[in-house]
C-alpha positions in Angstrom: 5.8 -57.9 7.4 4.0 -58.9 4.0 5.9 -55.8 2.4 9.6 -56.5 3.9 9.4 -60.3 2.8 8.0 -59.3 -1.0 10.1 -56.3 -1.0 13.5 -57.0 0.4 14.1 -60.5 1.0 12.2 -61.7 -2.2 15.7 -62.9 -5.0 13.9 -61.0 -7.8 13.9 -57.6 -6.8 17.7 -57.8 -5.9 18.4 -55.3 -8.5 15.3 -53.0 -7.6 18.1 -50.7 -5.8 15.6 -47.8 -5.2 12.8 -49.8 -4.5 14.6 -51.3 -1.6 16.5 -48.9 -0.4 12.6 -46.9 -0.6 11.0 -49.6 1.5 13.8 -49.9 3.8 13.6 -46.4 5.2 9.7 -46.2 5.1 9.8 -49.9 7.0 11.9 -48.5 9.6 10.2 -45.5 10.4 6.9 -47.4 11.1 9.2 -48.7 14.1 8.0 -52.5 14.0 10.7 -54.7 15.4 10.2 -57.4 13.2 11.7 -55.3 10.5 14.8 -55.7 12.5 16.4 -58.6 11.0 15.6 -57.8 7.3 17.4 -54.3 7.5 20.5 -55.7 9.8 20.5 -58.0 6.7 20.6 -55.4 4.0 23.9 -54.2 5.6 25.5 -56.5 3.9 24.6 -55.3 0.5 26.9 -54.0 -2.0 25.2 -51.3 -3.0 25.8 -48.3 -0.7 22.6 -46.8 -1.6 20.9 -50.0 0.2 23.4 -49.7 2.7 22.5 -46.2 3.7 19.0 -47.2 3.4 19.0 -50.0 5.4 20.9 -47.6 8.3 18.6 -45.0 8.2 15.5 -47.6 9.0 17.4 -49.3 11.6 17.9 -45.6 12.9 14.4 -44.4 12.7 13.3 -48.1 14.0 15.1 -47.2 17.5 15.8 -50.8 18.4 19.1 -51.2 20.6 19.5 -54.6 18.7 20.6 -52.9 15.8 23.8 -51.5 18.0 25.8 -53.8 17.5 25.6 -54.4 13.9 25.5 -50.4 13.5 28.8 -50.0 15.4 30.4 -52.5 13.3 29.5 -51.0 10.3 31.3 -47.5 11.5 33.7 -49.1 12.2 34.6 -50.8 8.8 32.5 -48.8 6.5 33.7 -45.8 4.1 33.2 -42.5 5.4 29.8 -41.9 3.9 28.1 -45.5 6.1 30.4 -45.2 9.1 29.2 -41.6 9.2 25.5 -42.4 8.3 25.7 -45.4 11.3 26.5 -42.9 13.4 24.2 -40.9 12.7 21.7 -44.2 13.4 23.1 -44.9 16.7 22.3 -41.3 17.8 19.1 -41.8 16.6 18.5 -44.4 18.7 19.9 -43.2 21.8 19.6 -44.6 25.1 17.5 -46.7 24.5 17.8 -50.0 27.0 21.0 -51.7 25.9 22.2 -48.6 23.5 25.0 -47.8 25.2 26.4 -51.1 25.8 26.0 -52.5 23.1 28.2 -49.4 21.3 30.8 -49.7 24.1 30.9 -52.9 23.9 32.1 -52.9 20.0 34.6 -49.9 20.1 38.0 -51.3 20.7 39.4 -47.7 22.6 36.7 -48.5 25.5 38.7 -51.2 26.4 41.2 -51.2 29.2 43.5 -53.3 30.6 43.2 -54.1 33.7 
């Protein structure tokens, strides 16, 4: 927790691109949820290399919270983040509310009725 709050969220290492984008991955692989809402944060980010960064920890984290920011991002991302979120929501698979959280957000799973 001490490394995500001095790392990511802290204003004066907003330029630190690598550094982040570093931490973020590492962070996620360690697979502690509370990580969650400071890499769903970094998706935000303008620079694509914290972008990708902050996909690939929510990927490696395998927390089916992170579906539904993860969709939306393939969604409206460029190629190279909708592809990477992809990428993250197969990595996190079926976990418990996975899959419907992706349905959910994709507008051709949607019928009329």
């Amino acid at each position: 927790q001490w490394l995500a709050e001095e790392v990511l969220e802290n204003r004066n290492n907003k330029k630190k691109t690598l550094l982040r984008a570093s931490v973020a991955s590492a962070l996620g692989g360690i697979g502690q949820g509370e990580i969650y809402g400071p890499l769903s944060a970094m998706l935000e980010e303008k620079e694509v290399l914290v972008q990708l960064a902050a996909i690939d920890g929510l990927g490696r984290l395998k927390d089916s919270r992170a579906c539904h920011d993860l969709s939306m991002v393939a969604l409206e991302g460029d190629v190279v983040v909708s592809v990477a979120a992809l990428d993250a929501l197969v990595a996190i698979g079926h976990k418990e509310g996975a899959v419907e959280a992706v349905v959910k957000e994709l507008p051709f799973c949607h019928r009329e009725k």
